[in-house]
C-alpha positions as CSV (number, residue, x, y, z in Angstrom):
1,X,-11.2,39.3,-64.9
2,X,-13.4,40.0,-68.0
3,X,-15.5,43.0,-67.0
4,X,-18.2,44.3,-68.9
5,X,-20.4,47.4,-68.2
6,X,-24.1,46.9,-69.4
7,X,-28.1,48.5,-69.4
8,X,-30.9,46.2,-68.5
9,X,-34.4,47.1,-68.3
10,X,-34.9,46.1,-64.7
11,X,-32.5,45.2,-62.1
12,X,-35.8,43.4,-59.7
13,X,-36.9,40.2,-61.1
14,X,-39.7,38.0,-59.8
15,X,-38.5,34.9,-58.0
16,X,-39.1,31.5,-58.0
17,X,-37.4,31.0,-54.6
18,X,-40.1,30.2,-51.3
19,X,-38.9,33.1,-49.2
20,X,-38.6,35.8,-51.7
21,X,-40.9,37.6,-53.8
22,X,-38.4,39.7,-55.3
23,X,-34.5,38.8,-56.4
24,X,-31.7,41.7,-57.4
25,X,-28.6,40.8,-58.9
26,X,-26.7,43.6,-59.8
27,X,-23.8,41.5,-61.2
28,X,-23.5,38.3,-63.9
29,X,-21.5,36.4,-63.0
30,X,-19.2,36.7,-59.5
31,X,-14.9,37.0,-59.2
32,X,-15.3,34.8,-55.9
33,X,-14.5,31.9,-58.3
34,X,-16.2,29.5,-56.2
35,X,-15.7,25.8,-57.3
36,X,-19.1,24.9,-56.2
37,X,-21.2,27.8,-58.1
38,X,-24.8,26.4,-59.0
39,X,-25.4,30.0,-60.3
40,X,-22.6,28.5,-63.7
41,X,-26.1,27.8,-65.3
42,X,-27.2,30.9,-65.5
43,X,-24.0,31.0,-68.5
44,X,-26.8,29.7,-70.8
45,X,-28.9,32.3,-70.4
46,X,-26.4,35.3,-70.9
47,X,-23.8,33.7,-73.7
48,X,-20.7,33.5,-71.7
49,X,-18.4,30.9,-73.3
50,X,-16.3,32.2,-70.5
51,X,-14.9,29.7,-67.0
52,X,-17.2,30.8,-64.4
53,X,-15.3,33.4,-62.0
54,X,-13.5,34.5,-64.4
55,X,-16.4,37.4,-65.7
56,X,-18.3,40.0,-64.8
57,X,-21.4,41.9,-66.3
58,X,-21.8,45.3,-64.1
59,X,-25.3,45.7,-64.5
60,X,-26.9,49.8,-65.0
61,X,-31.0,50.3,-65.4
62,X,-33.1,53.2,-65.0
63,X,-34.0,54.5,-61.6
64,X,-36.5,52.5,-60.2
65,X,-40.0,54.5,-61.5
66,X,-41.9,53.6,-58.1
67,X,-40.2,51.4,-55.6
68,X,-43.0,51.7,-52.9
69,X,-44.8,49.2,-55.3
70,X,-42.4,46.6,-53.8
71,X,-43.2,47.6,-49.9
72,X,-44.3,44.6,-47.8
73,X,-42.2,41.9,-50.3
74,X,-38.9,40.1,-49.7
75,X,-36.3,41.0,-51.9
76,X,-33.0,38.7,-51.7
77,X,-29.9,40.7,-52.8
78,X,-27.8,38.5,-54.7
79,X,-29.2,34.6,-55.4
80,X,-26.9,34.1,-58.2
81,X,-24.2,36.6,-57.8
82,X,-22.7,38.1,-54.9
83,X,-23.6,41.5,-54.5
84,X,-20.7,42.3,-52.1
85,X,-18.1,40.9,-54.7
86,X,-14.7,42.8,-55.0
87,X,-15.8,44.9,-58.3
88,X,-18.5,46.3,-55.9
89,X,-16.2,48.2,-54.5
90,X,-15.8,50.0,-57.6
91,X,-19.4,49.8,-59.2
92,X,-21.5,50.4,-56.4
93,X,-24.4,49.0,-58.1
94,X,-25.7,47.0,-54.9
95,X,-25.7,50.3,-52.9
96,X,-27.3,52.2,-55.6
97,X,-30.2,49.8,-55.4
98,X,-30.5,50.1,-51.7
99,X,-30.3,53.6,-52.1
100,X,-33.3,53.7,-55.0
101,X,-35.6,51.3,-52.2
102,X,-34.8,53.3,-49.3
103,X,-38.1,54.3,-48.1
104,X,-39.9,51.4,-48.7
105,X,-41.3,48.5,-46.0
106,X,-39.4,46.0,-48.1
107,X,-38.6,42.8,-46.3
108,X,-34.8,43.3,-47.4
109,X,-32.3,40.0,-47.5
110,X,-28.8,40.2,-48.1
111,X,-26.3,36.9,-48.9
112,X,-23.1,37.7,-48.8
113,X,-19.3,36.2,-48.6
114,X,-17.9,39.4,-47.8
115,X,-16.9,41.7,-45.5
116,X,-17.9,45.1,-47.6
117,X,-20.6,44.7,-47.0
118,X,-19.9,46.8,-43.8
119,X,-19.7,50.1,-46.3
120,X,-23.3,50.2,-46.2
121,X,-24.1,49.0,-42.8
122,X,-25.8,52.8,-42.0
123,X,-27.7,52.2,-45.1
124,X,-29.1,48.8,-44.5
125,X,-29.9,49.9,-40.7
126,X,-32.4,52.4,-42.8
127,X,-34.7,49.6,-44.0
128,X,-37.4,47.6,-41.7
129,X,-35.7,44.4,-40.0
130,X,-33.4,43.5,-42.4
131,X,-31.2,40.5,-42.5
132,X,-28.1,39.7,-44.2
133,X,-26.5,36.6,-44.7
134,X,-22.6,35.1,-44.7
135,X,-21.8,32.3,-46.2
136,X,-19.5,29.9,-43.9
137,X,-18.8,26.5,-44.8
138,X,-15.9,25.8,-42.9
139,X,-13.7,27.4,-40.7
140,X,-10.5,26.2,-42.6
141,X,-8.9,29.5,-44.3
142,X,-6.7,26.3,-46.4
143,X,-9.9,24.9,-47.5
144,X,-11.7,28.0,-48.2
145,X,-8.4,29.4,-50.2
146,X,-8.8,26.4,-52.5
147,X,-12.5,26.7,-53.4
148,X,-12.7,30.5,-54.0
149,X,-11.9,34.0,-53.9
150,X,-14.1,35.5,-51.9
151,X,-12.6,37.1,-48.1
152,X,-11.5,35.7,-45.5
153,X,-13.6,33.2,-43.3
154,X,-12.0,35.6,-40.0
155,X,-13.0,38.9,-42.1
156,X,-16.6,37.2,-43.0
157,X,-17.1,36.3,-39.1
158,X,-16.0,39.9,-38.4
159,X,-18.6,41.3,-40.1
160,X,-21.6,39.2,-39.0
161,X,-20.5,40.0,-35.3
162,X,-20.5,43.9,-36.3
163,X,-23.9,43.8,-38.0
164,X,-25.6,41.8,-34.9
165,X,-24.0,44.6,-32.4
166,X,-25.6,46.6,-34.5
167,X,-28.6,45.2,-33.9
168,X,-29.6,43.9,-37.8
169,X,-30.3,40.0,-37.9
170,X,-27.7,37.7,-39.0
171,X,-27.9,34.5,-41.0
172,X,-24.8,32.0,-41.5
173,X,-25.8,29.8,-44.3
174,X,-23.0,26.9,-43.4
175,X,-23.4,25.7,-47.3
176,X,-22.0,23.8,-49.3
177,X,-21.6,21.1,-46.5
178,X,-18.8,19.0,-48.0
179,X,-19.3,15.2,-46.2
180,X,-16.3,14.6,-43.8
181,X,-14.9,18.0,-44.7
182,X,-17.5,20.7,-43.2
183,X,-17.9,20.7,-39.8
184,X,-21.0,22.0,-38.8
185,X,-21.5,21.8,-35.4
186,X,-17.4,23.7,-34.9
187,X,-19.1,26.4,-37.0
188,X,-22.1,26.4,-35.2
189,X,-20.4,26.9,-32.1
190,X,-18.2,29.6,-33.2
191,X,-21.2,32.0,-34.6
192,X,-24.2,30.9,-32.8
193,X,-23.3,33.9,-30.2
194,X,-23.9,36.7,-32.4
195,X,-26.1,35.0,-35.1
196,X,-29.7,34.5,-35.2
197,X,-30.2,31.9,-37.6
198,X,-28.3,29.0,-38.8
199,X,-29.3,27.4,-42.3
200,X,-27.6,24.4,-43.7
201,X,-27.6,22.8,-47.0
202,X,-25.8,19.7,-48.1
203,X,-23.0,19.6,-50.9
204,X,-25.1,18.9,-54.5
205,X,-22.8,18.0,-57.2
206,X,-24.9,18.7,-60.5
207,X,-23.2,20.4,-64.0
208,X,-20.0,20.3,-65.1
209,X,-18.7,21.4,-61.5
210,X,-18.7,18.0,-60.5
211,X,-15.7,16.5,-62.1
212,X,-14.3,19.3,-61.0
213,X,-14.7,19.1,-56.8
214,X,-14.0,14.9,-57.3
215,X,-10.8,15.3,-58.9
216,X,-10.1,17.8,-56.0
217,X,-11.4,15.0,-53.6
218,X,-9.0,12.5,-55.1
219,X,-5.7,15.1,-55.1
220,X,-6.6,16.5,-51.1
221,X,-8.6,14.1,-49.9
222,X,-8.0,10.7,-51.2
223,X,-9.4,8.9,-48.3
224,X,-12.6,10.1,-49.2
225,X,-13.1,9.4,-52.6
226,X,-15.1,6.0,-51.5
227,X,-17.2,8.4,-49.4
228,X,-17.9,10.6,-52.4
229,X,-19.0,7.8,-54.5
230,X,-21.3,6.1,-52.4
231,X,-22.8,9.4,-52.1
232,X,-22.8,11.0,-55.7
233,X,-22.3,8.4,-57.9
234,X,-24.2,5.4,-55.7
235,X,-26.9,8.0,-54.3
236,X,-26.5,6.5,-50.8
237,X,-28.5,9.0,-48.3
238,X,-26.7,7.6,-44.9
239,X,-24.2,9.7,-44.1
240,X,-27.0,12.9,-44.8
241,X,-29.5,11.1,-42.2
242,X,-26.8,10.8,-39.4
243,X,-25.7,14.2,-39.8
244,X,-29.6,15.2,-39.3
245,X,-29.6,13.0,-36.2
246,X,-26.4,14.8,-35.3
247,X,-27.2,18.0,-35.7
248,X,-30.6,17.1,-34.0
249,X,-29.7,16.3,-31.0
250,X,-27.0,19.2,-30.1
251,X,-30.2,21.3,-31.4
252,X,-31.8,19.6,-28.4
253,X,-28.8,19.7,-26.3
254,X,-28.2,23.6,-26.5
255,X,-32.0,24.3,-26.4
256,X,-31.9,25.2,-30.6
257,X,-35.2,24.9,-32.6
258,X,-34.3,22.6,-35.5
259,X,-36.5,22.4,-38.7
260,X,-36.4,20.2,-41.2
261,X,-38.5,22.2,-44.2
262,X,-38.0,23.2,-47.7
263,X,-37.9,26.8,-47.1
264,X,-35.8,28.8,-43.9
265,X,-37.2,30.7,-41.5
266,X,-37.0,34.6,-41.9
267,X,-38.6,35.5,-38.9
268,X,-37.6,33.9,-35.4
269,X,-41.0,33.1,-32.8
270,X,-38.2,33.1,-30.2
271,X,-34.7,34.6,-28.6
272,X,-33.7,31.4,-29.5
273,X,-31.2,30.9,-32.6
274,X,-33.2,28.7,-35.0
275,X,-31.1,25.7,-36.8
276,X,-32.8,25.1,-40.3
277,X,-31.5,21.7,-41.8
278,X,-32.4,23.1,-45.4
279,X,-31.6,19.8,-47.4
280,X,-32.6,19.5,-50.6
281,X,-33.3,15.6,-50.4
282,X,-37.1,14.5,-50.3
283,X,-36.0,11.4,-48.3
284,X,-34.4,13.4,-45.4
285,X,-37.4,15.8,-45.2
286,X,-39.9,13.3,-45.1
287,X,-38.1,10.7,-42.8
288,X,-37.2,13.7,-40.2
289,X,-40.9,14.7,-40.2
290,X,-42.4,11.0,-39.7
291,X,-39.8,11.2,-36.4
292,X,-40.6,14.4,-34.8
């Protein structure tokens, strides 16, 4: 791991993302390794000739001047790094931001694939309903071991089920959903007791990552590969249209809200867990609409 140490001007950024209006990455870059990683592109932006995974930039700004300018905004920790990531441990950078915004009525969101995240669980409990987000895309610790480096799928289910004891809201974003690989009603049904919302959001091969995940396809999976083409190479939407209809009805069945929309909920109108089908495909959002 290349590790760098570096001074930016700002560690809060505006955001383009729907839910946020406020993004903090206190890392470039992430050791997770995920095979997967949209967040490669941001390698254009800061020079790194470098395999993604396989850098980090620790990041180091000056104390923020008046952070109850940012009271009553979102503010996602970690959209294209994980702030929770194993040098973190080290750094601290993510808890010296929550420690510079404690005090404030920020509407804080944390996305996460680990489990130290727990270090700060007293400091997170300080801020006004926050929630904090695992990312769980299968419950296959063989599966997970060959797309990244981040912990364990048991440590990461830990953790969620501390953090909702502990009364803060939990998310588990079951992404990337690999087709015929993911299961996401099994994972549903493992979390749903101790989460409070469940977003999903298809596999979206894109970059230079996708050679990569179909030669994995055609080593692990080879019975899949016709799948995968129809899919990524033919653009054929059926298999992401019955898994709506799937997911649907065993929202239905167990008396879930399911929404089909471009942005997740981050506030929930009931007791209920909410299932957000957070697909990125035009087709699916509009054809699920026209039905309910």
């Amino acid at each position: 791991m290349i590790v760098q140490e570096k001074e930016v001007k700002s560690i809060l950024s505006k955001s383009n993302l729907p839910i946020a209006g406020y993004t903090a990455n206190p890392y470039v870059g992430c050791p997770h390794a995920c095979k997967y990683c949209y967040a490669d592109f941001m390698k254009r932006f800061t020079g790194h000739k470098e395999k993604w995974g396989t850098f980090i930039d620790v990041k180091y700004w000056k104390p923020i001047k008046n952070p109850q300018k940012y009271s009553g905004e979102t503010v996602i920790v970690g959209s294209v790094t994980d702030g929770y990531n194993q040098c973190e441990e080290e750094f601290c950078r993510t808890r010296q931001l929550l420690e510079e915004l404690k005090g404030t009525d920020i509407n804080l969101i944390i996305t996460t694939k680990s489990d130290l995240v727990c270090r700060d669980l007293d400091l997170i409990k300080t801020f006004n309903d926050p929630l904090v987000s695992w990312s769980i895309n299968t419950l296959d610790e063989d599966f997970k071991e060959d797309m990244d480096d981040a912990p364990s799928i048991k440590d990461r289910i830990k953790a969620m089920k501390r953090f909702h004891k502990e009364g803060i809201r939990t998310t588990c974003f079951i992404s990337p959903i690999f087709p015929e690989i993911t299961e996401p009603i099994e994972i549903i049904e493992e979390i749903s007791d101790f989460c409070d919302y469940i977003w999903l959001e298809n596999l979206n091969l894109r970059g230079g990552y996708k050679k990569t995940i179909f030669d994995y396809i055609d080593l692990k999976y080879p019975e899949l590969v016709p799948l995968y083409k129809e899919i990524y190479t033919y653009k054929d939407m059926s298999y992401w249209r019955e898994l709506d209809d799937e997911i649907s009805a065993y929202a239905r069945e167990n008396d879930f809200m399911y929404i089909i929309d471009e942005e997740p909920f981050i506030k929930s109108p009931n007791e209920n867990p909410i299932i957000i089908n957070y697909f990125y495909h035009e087709k699916i959002r509009q054809s699920s609409k026209k039905k309910r």
